[in-house]
N, C-alpha and C positions, 0 to 999 in steps of 0.2 A: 497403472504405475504406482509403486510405493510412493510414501510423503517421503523429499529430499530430506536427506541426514542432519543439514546444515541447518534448519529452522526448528530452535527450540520449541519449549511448550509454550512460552511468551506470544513469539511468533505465529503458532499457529492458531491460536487463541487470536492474534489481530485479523489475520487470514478470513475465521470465520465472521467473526464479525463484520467484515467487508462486505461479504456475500451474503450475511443474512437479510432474512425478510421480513417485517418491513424495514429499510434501512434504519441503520442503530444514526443515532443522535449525540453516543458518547463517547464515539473513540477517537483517544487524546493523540496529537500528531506526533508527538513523542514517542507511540507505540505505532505510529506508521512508518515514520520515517524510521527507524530501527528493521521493521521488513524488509523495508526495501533497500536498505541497507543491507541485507541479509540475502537476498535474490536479485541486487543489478547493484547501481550506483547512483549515489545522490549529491549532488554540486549546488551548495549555496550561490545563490549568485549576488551581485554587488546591492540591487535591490530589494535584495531579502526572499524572493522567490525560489523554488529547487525547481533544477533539470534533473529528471527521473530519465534512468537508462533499466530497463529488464528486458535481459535478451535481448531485440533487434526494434523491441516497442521503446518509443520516446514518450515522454508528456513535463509539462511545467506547470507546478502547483505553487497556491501562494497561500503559506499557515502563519501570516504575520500577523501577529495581534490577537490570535485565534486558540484557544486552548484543545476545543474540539475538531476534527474534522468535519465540516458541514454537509447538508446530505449531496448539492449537486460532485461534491469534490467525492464522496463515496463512489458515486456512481462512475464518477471521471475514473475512480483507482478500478474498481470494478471492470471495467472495457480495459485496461492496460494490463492488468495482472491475466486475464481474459484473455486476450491476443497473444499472451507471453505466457500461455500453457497451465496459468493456474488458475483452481476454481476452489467450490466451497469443500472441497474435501481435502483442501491443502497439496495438492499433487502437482509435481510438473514435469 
């Protein structure tokens, strides 16, 4: 499959970095949550956590007080974007 039209170069640039190996250590949630933003929907919730919607996969992630994404939470986005069609070559 082509890479969706919708995910700049930004975007696919976080993409890869999700999926690389060994998992990266610096990607800012700021440039995650902007993805996913970008392929489902994301809802703050009262407590500061986000409900992640891509596709028909769900997950809640908590970037409170965190600049980086940490590695277990990579691996968490990694199985979600995974399940919901995308991998490290950006495609869905």
């Amino acid at each position: 499959m082509a890479e969706p039209v919708h995910l700049n170069n930004h975007h696919r640039n976080t993409l890869h970095e999700i999926f690389r190996h060994p998992v990266s250590h610096n990607i800012e949630w700021h440039a995650v949550i902007s993805l996913l933003e970008a392929i489902g929907s994301v809802t703050r919730r009262h407590d500061g956590k986000l409900e992640v919607t891509v596709g028909a996969q769900k997950a809640t992630f908590d970037p409170r007080g965190q600049k980086d994404a940490d590695t277990q939470t990579v691996i968490d986005l990694r199985q979600l974007l995974s399940a919901a069609g995308y991998d490290s070559t950006a495609t869905a």
